[in-house]
C-alpha positions in Angstrom: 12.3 50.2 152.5 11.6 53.6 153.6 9.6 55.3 150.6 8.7 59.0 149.9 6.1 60.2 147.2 5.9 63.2 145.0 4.8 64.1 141.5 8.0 63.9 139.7 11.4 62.8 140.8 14.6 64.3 139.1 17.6 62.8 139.0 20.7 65.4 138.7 21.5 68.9 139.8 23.4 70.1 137.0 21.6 72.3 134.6 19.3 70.2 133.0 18.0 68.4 136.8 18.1 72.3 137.7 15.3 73.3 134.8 13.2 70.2 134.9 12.7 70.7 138.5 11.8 74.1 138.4 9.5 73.5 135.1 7.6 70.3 137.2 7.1 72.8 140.4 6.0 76.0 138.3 2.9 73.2 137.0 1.8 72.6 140.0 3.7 69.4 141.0 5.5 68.0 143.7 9.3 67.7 142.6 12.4 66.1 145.0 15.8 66.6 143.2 18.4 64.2 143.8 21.9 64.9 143.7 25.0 63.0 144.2 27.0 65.9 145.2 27.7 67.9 147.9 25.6 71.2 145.9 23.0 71.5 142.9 25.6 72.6 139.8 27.2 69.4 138.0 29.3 69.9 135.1 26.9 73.4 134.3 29.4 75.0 136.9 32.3 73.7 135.6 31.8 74.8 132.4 33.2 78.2 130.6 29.5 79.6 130.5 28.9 80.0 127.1 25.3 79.8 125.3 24.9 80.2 121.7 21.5 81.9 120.6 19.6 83.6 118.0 17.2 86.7 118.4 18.3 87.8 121.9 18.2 91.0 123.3 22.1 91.2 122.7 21.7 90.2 119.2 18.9 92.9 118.3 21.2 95.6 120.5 23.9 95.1 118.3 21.3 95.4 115.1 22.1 91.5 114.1 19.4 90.3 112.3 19.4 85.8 112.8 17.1 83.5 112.2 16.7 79.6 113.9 16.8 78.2 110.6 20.3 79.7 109.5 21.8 78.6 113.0 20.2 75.2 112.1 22.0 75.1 108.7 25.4 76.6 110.8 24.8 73.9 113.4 25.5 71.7 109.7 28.8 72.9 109.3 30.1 72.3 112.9 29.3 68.9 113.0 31.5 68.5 109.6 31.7 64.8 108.3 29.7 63.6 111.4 26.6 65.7 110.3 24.9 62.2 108.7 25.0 60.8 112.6 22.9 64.5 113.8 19.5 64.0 114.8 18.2 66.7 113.0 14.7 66.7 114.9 16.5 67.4 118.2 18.4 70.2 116.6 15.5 72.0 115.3 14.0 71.5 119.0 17.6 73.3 120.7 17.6 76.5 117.6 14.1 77.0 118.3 14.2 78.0 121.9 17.7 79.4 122.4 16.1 83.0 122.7 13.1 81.6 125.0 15.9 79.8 127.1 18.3 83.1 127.2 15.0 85.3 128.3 14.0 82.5 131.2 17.3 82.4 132.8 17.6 86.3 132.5 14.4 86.4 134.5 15.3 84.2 137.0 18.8 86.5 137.9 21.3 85.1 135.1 23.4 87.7 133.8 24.9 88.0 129.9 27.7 89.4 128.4 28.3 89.7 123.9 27.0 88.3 121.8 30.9 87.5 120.3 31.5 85.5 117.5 32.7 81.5 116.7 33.2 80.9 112.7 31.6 79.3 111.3 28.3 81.0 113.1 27.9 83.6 109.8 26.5 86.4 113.1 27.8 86.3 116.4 25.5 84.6 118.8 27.6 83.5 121.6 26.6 84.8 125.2 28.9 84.2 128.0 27.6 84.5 131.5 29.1 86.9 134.0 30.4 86.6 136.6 31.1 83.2 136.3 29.6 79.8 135.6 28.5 79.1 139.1 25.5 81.8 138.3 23.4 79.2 136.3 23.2 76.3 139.1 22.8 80.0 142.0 20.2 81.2 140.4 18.4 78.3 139.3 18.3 76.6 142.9 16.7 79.9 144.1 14.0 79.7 142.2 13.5 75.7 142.7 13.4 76.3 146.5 10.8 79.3 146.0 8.9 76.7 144.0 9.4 73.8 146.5 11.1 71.8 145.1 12.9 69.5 147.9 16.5 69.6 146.8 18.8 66.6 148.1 22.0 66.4 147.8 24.7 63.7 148.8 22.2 61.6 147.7 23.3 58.7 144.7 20.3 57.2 142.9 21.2 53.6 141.6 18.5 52.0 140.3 15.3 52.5 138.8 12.3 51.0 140.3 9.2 49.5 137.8 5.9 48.1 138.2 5.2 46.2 135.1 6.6 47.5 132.1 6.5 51.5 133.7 9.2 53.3 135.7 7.7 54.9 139.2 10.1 55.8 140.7 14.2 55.6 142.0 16.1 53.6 144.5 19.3 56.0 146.3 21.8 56.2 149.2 22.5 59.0 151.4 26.1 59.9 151.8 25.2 58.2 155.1 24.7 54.7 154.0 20.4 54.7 154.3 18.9 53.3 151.1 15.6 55.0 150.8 13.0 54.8 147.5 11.5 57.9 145.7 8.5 57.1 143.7 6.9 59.2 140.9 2.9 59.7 140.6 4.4 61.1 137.3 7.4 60.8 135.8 11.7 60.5 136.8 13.7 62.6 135.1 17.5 61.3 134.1 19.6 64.5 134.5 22.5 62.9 135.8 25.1 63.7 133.2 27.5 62.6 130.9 29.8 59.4 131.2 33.7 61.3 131.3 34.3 59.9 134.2 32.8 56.4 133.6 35.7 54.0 132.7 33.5 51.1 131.3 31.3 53.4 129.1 34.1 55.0 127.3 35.7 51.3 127.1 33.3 50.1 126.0 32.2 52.9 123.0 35.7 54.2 122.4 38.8 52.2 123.4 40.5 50.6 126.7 43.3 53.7 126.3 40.5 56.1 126.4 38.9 54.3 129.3 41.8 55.4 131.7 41.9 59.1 130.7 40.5 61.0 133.5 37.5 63.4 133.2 36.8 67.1 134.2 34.2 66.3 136.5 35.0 63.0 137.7 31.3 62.2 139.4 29.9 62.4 135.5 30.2 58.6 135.8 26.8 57.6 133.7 24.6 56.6 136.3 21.7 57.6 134.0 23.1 55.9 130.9 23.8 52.8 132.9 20.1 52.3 134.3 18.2 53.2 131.7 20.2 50.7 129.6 18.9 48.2 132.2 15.4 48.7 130.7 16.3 48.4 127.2 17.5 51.9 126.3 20.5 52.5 124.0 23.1 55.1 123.5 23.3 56.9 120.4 26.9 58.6 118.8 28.8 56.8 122.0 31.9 57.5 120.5 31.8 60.8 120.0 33.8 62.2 122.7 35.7 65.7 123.3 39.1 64.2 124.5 41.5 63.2 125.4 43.0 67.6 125.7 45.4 68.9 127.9 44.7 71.2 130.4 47.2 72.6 132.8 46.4 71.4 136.7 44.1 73.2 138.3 45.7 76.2 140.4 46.9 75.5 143.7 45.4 79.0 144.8 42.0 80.4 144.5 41.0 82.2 141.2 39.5 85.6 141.9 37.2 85.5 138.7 36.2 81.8 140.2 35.8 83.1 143.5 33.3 85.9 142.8 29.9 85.5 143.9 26.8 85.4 141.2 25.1 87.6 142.6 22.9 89.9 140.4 24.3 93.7 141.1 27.7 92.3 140.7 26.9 90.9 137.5 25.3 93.5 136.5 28.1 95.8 137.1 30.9 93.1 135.3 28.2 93.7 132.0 28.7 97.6 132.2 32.1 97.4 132.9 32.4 94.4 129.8 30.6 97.0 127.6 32.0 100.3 128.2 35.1 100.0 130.0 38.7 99.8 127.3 39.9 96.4 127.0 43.0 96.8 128.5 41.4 97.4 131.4 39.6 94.3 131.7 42.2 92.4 130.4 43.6 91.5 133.5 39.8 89.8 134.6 40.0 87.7 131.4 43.6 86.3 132.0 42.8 85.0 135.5 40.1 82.8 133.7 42.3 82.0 130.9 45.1 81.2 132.6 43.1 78.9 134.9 40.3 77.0 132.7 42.1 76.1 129.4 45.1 74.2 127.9 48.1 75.2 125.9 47.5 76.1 122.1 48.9 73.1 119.4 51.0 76.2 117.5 53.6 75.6 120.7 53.9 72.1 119.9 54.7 73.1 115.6 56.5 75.6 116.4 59.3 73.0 118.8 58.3 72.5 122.1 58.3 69.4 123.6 56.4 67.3 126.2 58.2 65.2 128.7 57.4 63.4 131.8 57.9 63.4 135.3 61.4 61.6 134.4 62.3 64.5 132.2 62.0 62.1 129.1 60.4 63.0 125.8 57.6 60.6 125.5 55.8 61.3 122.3 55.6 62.5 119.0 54.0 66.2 119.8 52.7 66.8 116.2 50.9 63.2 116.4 49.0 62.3 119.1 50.4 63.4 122.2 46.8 63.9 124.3 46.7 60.7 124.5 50.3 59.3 125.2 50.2 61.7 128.0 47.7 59.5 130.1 50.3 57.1 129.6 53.0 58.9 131.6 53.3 58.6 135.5 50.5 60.4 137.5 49.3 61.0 134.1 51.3 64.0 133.9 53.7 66.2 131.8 55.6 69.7 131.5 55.2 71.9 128.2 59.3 72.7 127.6 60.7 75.3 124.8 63.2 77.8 124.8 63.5 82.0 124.5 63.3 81.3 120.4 59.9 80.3 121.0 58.8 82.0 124.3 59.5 85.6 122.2 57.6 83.8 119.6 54.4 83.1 122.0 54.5 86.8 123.2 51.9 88.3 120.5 49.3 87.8 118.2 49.2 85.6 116.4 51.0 83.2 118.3 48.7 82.9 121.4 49.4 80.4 124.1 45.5 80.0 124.8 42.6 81.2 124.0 38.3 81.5 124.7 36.7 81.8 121.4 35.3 85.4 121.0 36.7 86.3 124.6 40.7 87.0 124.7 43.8 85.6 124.1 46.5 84.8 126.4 50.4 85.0 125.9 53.0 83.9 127.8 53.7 86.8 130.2 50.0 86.0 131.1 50.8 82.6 132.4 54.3 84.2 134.5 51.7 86.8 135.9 48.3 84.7 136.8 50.0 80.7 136.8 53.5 81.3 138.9 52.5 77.3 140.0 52.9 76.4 136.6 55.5 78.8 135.2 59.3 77.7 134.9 62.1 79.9 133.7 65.9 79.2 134.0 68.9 80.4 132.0 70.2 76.6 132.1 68.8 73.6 132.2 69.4 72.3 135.1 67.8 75.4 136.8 64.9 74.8 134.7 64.9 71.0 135.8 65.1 71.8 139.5 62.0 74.2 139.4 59.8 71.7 137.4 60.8 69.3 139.6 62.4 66.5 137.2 65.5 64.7 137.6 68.1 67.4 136.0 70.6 64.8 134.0 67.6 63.1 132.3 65.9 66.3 130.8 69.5 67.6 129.6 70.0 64.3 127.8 66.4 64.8 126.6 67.2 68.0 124.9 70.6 66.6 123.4 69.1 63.6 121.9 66.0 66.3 120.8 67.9 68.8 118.7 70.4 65.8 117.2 67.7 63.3 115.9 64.1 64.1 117.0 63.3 67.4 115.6 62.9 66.3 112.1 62.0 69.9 110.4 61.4 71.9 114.1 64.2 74.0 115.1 66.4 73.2 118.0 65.9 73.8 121.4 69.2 75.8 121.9 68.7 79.6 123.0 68.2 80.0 126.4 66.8 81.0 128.7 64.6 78.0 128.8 60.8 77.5 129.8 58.4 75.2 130.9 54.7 75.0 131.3 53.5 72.9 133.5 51.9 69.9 135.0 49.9 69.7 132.2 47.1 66.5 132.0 44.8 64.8 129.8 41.2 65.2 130.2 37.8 63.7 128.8 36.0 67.2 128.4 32.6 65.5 128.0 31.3 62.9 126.3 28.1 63.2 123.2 26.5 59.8 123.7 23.2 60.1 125.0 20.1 57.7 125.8 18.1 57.6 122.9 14.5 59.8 123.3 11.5 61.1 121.6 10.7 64.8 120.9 9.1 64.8 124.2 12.2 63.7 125.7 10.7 60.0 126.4 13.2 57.9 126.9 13.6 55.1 124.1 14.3 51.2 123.8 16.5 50.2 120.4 13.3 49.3 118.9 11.7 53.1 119.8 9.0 52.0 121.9 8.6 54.3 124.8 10.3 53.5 128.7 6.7 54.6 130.1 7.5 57.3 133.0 11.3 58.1 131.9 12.3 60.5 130.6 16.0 62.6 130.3 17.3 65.4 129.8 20.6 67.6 129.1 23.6 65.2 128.1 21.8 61.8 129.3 19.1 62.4 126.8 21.3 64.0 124.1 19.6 61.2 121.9 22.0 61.3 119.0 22.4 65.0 118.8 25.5 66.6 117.9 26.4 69.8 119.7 30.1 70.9 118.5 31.2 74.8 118.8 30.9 76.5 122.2 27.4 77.2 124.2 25.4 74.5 122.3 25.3 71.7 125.2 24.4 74.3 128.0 21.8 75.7 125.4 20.6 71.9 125.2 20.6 71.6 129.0 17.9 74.1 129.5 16.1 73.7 126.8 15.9 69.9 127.4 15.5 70.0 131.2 12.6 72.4 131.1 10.6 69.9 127.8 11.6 66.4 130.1 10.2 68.8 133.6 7.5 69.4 131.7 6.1 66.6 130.6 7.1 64.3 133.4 4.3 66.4 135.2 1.9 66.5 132.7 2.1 62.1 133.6 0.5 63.2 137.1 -2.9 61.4 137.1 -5.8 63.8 137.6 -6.3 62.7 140.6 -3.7 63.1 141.8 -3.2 66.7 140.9 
C-alpha cells in the first residue's frame, strides 16, 4: 500500500486538527492534515463563534478584573447536578489558557468583539468573533500552509495502523477511491470531532430515538471515537448530549453576515463599527445571524402555540417534550403555528422569539424581514395552510379540536390573523462524550494505561470534561489541539529530528 511519512499526522480540520497542526509545524516537525471534507473548518465553522475567557485585552479595556480560578468555580455552576461527572483536571487545563488562546488566534488574524455576559459567569467574558465563524478555520489554515503543513482534504482516515502495542500511523481514502497509509515518526492526532451525526454512538450511549435525530454537521460521525475504541480506549459522559433542539431549516438564500469574507480589515472595521456605532444601527447585522442560526424560544410554546406536521396535525404535547416527537414526524419536520394574540405578544421584550446570549434578541417582525422562507401570515386558515404548504381541512380541524380539548390552561388559538414559523427540525447540536486522555492529551485504555503515539484533541479527547454555557468547547478546541500538536511532536525520535 502506498505509504507517506512525516513527523506527526493529524486527523481533522476543524479547530482542534487546525491548532495541533500548526503547533507540530511551529516545532520543527513534518505535519500532513487529513480531512474528510471538501475544506479545513469542521464543526469550528459552523458554530456561533463564541469563546469564553478570562484576562483578555477586552476584559482589562472594559476595567474587569477575573481570575482562572473564579471562572473554574463558575464553570461549577454551569455544569449543575452533572458537576460530580466534570473532570476537574481538564478544566483547570481549559481556564488556564483561555487568555494565551484568545492572544494566539489574535496574532494569527482572528478578530474579537465584547466581552458580553452569560449568567452565571459573575464578569462578562464572552468574545464573539467577527465577521463570522468561518474566520477561525481562514486564518488558521494560513498559517499551517506558511508553516508546511500538507493539508489534505477529501481524504477519510478509517483505521489506525500499530506496530506492537504503539500507534504509527493512519490508514485513509481519497474521495477518489485510493487507500493510501500515513505513518507518524511521532505521534497521530484524533481531531476528528464529535459523534452528532453517528447513529450507532448516540444508540448506543443515549437511546434508539435519539439515534435517528439528525445532527448539525452531519460528517461529525465519530470516526475518532470509533478507532480509538478499537485499541481499548473508552468514552467518558457519552450521554451527555446538547439535543434533540429545533432549529428552523436553513435559509434557502445566502446570508449576508454568512457570506462575508474573514478577512482582517473587514473585521477590523465590524469591531469599530460593534463598539462605537448606536445599536440600532447594527441591529439589522445581528438579525440576519439570528434569524438564520438559531431556533424558536420555549415562551411561544407556554404562551399557546402549537407544533404540527406536514399533515397539519398536532403531534405532541409542546410543554413536554416536543424536540424529540418532532424527529418523529414526516421528513422530520414541523411548522411553529399561533395567532395575532400571541404574535403581538412576541413583538417586544420580554417576549423574544430568539435569542444569542449577550448578543440581541429577535422578535417576530425580524423573522417577516430576514426569514420570508419561513414566515406565514394569513387572515384565515386556510390561507395560512396554503402558504405553509399543509393540507388546509386537516390544520382547521387541528385548531378546532386544539382550542375545545387540548389547550388545558393555554388560551385559544382564535384571533386572527394567524401565523406560522416554519419548517422547523430537530437537531443533535453536539455531542460531550469524549475518548478518555491524560493531561498531556494521551489517549487512554479503561484501565488508564497510555495508547503509545495517540493522542486527541478538541471534542474526541474531551475526556470526561463538561463544557456547558457558550464559548467553552471552541475555547477547549484550541487549547487542546495546540497541548495534543505539541506533544505528538515532542514523540519525534532525535534522530529523526
Amino acid at each position: 500500500m502506498p505509504t507517506d511519512v512525516f513527523d506527526v499526522v493529524v486527523v481533522g480540520g476543524g479547530g482542534a486538527g487546525l491548532a495541533a497542526a500548526s503547533e507540530a509545524a511551529r516545532l520543527g516537525r513534518s505535519v500532513v492534515l487529513l480531512e474528510k471534507n471538501p475544506e479545513p473548518g469542521g464543526s469550528t465553522s459552523w458554530s456561533v463563534g463564541s469563546i469564553t475567557a478570562t484576562n483578555t485585552p477586552h476584559q482589562k479595556r472594559a476595567g474587569i478584573q477575573d481570575t482562572p480560578q473564579e471562572h473554574f468555580e463558575d464553570l461549577g455552576r454551569f455544569a449543575g447536578s452533572l458537576a460530580p461527572r466534570d473532570n476537574l483536571a481538564l478544566r483547570r487545563i481549559l481556564v488556564e489558557h483561555t487568555n494565551e488562546i484568545v492572544d494566539w488566534l489574535m496574532a494569527h488574524g482572528v478578530v474579537f468583539v465584547g466581552p458580553v455576559p452569560e449568567p452565571p459567569h459573575r464578569y462578562d467574558r464572552m468574545h464573539n468573533v467577527v465577521p463570522n465563524s468561518r474566520s477561525f478555520a481562514y486564518h488558521l489554515a494560513r498559517h499551517c500552509r506558511s508553516l508546511g503543513v500538507d493539508i489534505r482534504v477529501h481524504t477519510h482516515v478509517s483505521r489506525l495502523v500499530t506496530e506492537g502495542k504503539r500507534v504509527i500511523g493512519v490508514e485513509a481514502r481519497h474521495a477518489g477511491g485510493a487507500v493510501r497509509q500515513f505513518h507518524a515518526r511521532g505521534g497521530v492526532v484524533l481531531a476528528s470531532g464529535d459523534y452528532s451525526g453517528d447513529r450507532t454512538l448516540k444508540t448506543e450511549f443515549v437511546s434508539a430515538d435519539l439515534g435517528e435525530v439528525d445532527a448539525v454537521n452531519a460528517t461529525n460521525t465519530g470516526d475518532g471515537h470509533h478507532m480509538a475504541r478499537e485499541l481499548g480506549a473508552v468514552v467518558l459522559n457519552g450521554d451527555v448530549i446538547s439535543g434533540p433542539i429545533m432549529r428552523f431549516i436553513p435559509p434557502t438564500r445566502a446570508n449576508l453576515l454568512r457570506e462575508l469574507p474573514p478577512w482582517r480589515p473587514l473585521a477590523c472595521l465590524m469591531a469599530w463599527c460593534y463598539e462605537h456605532l448606536p445599536p440600532w444601527l447594527l441591529r439589522p447585522f445581528l438579525m440576519s445571524f439570528l434569524t438564520t442560526a438559531l431556533g424558536a424560544s420555549p415562551n411561544l410554546f407556554k404562551h399557546g402555540a402549537i407544533l404540527v406536521n406536514g399533515s397539519g396535525e398536532r403531534y405532541t404535547d409542546e410543554l413536554g417534550n416536543p424536540n424529540l416527537d418532532t424527529a418523529k414526524q414526516p421528513g422530520r419536520m414541523a411548522w411553529i403555528v399561533f395567532d395575532d394574540e400571541i404574535a403581538q405578544r412576541f413583538s417586544a421584550w420580554p417576549n423574544y422569539v430568539s435569542t444569542a446570549p449577550g448578543v440581541a434578541y429577535a422578535y417576530l417582525a425580524d423573522y417577516r424581514r430576514n426569514r420570508s422562507d419561513i414566515y406565514h401570515q394569513s387572515g384565515t386558515l386556510l390561507g395560512l395552510a396554503r402558504s405553509m404548504g399543509v393540507p388546509e381541512e386537516s390544520l382547521a380541524r387541528t385548531l378546532e379540536d386544539y382550542n375545545a380539548t387540548g389547550r388545558q390552561a393555554r388560551a385559544a388559538l382564535a384571533t386572527p390573523p394567524f401565523y406560522a414559523l416554519g419548517p422547523v427540525k430537530s437537531y443533535v447540536i453536539f455531542t460531550d462524550g469524549g475518548l478518555k486522555v491524560s493531561e498531556r492529551l494521551e489517549v487512554l485504555r479503561g484501565d488508564g494505561s497510555v495508547i503509545e503515539g495517540l493522542y486527541a484533541a478538541g471534542a474526541t479527547g474531551q475526556g470526561g470534561l463538561l463544557l456547558e454555557g457558550h464559548g467553552h468547547h471552541l475555547g477547549w478546541a484550541f487549547i487542546s489541539g495546540r497541548i495534543a500538536g505539541r506533544n505528538a511532536a515532542f514523540d519525534v525520535p532525535p534522530r529523526a529530528k
